[in-house]
N, C-alpha and C positions, 0 to 999 in steps of 0.2 A: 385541737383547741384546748385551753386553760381551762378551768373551770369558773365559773363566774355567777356570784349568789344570785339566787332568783332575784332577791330584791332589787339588787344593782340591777338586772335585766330591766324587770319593769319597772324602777325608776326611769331608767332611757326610756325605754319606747312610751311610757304616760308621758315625758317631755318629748319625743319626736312624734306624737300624736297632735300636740298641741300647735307643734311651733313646724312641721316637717324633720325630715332625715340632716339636710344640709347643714353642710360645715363652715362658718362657724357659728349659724344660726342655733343647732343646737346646743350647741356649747353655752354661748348666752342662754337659751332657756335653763340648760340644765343649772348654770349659775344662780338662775332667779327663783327656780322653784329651790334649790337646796337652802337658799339665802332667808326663804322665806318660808321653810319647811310645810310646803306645799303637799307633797309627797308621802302620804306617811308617818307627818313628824321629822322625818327624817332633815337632817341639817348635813353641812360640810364637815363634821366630827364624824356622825353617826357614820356617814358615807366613808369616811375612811376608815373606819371601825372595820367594814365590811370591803375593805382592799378599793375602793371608790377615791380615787382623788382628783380635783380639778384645780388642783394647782399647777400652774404654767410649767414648770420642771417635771411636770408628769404625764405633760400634754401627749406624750408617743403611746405610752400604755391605757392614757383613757381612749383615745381614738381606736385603739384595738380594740378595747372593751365593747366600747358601741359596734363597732364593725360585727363582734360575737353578737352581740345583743340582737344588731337585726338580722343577721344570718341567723339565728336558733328560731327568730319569730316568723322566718320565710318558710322553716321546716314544719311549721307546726299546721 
């Protein structure tokens, strides 16, 4: 596995808490809560700051990311 900031982690899972795991459900929330820095403050900048993007062109690498996110929070 990559490494993947805590933050990023639990940004996912406080949005697949909300909305569930499913695709592409979470995806819109993840869009609503960055949009509306729900999160932490945290926006669609700050998230890329920290290797986070939800831009369409990026759509293969964030879906990995979640996939980490909930496998690391299955371990715990």
């Amino acid at each position: 596995m990559n490494y993947l900031d805590p933050q990023i982690r639990d940004f996912i899972l406080f949005c697949a808490e909300r909305r569930g795991p499913e695709w592409p459900v979470l995806y819109d929330e993840m869009a609503r809560v960055a949009g509306q820095r729900q999160f932490k403050g945290l926006g669609r900048a700050e998230l890329k700051q920290l290797g986070f993007s939800l831009a369409l062109d990026s759509l293969d690498n964030t879906f990995e990311q979640v996939k980490q996110a909930m496998a690391e929070d299955q371990q715990v």
